[in-house]
C-alpha positions as CSV (number, residue, x, y, z in Angstrom):
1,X,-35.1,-70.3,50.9
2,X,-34.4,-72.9,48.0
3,X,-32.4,-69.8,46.3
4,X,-30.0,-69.8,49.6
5,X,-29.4,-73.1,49.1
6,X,-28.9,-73.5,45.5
7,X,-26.9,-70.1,44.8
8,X,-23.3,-70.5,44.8
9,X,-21.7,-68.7,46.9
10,X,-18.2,-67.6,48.6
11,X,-17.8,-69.1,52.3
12,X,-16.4,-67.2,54.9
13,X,-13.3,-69.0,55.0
14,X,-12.5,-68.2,51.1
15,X,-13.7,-63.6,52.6
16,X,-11.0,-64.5,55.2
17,X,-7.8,-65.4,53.2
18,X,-8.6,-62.7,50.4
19,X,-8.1,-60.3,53.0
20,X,-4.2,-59.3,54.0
21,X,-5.3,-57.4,57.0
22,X,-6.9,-60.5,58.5
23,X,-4.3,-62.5,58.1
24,X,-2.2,-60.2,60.2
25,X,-4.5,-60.1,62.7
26,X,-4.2,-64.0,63.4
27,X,-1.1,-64.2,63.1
28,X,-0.6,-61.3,65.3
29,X,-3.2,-63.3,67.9
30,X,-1.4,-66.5,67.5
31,X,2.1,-65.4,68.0
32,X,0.9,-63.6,70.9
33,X,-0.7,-66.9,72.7
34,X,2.1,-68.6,71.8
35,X,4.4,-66.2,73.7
36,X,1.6,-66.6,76.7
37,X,1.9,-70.2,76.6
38,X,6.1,-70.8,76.2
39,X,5.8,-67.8,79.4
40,X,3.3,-69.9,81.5
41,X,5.7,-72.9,80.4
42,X,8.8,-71.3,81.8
43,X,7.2,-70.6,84.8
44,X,6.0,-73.8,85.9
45,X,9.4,-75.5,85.3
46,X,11.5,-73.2,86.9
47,X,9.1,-72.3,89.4
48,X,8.7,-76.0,89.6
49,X,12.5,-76.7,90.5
50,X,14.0,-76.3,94.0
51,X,16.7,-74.1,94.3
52,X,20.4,-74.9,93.8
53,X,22.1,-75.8,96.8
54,X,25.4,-73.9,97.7
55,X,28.3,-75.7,98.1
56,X,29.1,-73.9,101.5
57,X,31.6,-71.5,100.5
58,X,31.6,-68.2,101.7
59,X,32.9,-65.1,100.0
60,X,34.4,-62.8,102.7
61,X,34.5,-59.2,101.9
């Protein structure tokens, strides 16, 4: 046990950024949350908003 604790070793964080291909694969995972969040934004204003009111005109055809 006293081996484990004395033995230097890499963390996990210093395996993660050597590897390219899990880089991409956060970054792929945050853009995509992002995108869900600024779309779940969107929605609540504009959802949010009543609608504009016409100004009474009517278009004859």
């Amino acid at each position: 046990m006293d081996t484990l604790l004395t033995a230097p070793s890499y963390l996990w964080k210093d395996q993660f950024w050597e590897n390219p291909w899990d880089q991409g694969g956060l970054a792929v995972i945050s853009l995509f949350i992002a995108t869900v969040l600024v779309l779940l934004s969107f929605a609540m204003v504009f959802g949010a908003l009543p609608p504009p009111k016409k100004a009474g005109h009517s278009r004859k055809s």
